[in-house]
C-alpha positions, 0 to 999 in steps of 0.5 A, spaced: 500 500 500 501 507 498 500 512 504 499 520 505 495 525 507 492 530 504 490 537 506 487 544 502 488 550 504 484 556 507 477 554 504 479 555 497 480 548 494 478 551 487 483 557 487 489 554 490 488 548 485 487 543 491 482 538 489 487 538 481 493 536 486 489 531 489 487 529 482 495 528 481 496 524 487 491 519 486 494 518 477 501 517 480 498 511 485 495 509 480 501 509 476 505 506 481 500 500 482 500 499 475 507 499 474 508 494 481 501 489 480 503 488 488 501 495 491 494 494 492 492 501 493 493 508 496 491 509 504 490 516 504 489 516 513 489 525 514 485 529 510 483 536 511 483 543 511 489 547 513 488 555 516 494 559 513 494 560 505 497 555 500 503 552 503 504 545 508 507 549 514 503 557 516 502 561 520 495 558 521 488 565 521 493 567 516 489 566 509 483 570 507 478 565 510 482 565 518 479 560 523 478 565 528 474 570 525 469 564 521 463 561 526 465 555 528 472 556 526 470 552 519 471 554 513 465 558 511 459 558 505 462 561 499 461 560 491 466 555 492 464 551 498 456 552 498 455 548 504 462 549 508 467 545 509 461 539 507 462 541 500 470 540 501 468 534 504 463 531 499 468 532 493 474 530 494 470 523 497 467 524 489 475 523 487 475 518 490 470 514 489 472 516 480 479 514 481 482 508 478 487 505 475 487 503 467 485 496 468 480 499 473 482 496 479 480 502 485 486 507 488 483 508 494 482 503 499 482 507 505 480 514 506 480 517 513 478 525 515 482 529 520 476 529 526 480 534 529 478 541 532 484 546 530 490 542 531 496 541 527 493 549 523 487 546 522 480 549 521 475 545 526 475 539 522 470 535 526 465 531 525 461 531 531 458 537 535 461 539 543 455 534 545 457 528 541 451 528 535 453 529 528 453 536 525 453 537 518 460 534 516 459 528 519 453 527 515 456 528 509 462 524 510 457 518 513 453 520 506 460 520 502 463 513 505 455 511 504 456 511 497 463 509 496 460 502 499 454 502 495 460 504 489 464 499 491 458 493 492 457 493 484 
């Protein structure tokens, strides 16, 4: 198996070309599967939204969108992410779920969503509100390994 994380930046996936980068990530464990049958897949165990501008170490509430001035310190409902850091969610799950290898084996064979709250320069990533029940992050990444299984049963 392959292993990595992957995190976008400052809740604008589009702009900074996040969800491209994972696009490219995925191709080349692709490539690598295809050029060694014996890797299985990729295990993808930290995905996220970091809260500084493009780059993998910041300074975090340094972007356009800081942590500390959003409600919930999450990103907000902007046109690229009409419902928040759910949309981010559900569309990088989508890559996921497309991403395949020529021969049409899937890529990905784990995919784990960083459940934390402001760690490590994130945003509020989790998926639970303080009194335990899911909020609108979780559903969606219930909604979206959902689908994935229903995808993976077929």
């Amino acid at each position: 198996y392959i292993g990595f994380h992957f995190y976008g930046n400052d809740c604008q996936p589009e702009t900074l070309g996040t969800y491209d980068g994972f696009r490219q990530r995925l191709r080349a464990a692709a490539g690598i599967m295809e050029d060694y049958p014996f890797v299985k897949g990729a295990i993808i165990n930290e995905v996220g939204m970091l809260n500084f501008a493009f780059s993998a170490i910041g300074e975090p509430d340094t972007g356009k969108y800081p942590a500390e001035k959003q409600p919930g310190h999450t990103c907000p409902r902007t046109e690229e992410l009409p419902n928040g850091m759910a949309t981010f969610l559900e569309k990088m799950m989508d890559l996921v779920i497309e991403a395949k290898t020529r021969d049409g084996r899937e890529v990905v064979k784990g995919f784990s969503w960083f459940n934390q709250d402001s760690v490590g320069g994130t945003y509020d990533l989790r998926l639970q509100r303080d009194d335990g029940t899911i909020n609108e992050l979780g559903e969606a990444y219930i909604a979206g390994c959902t689908k994935w299984a229903q995808r993976r049963q077929r």
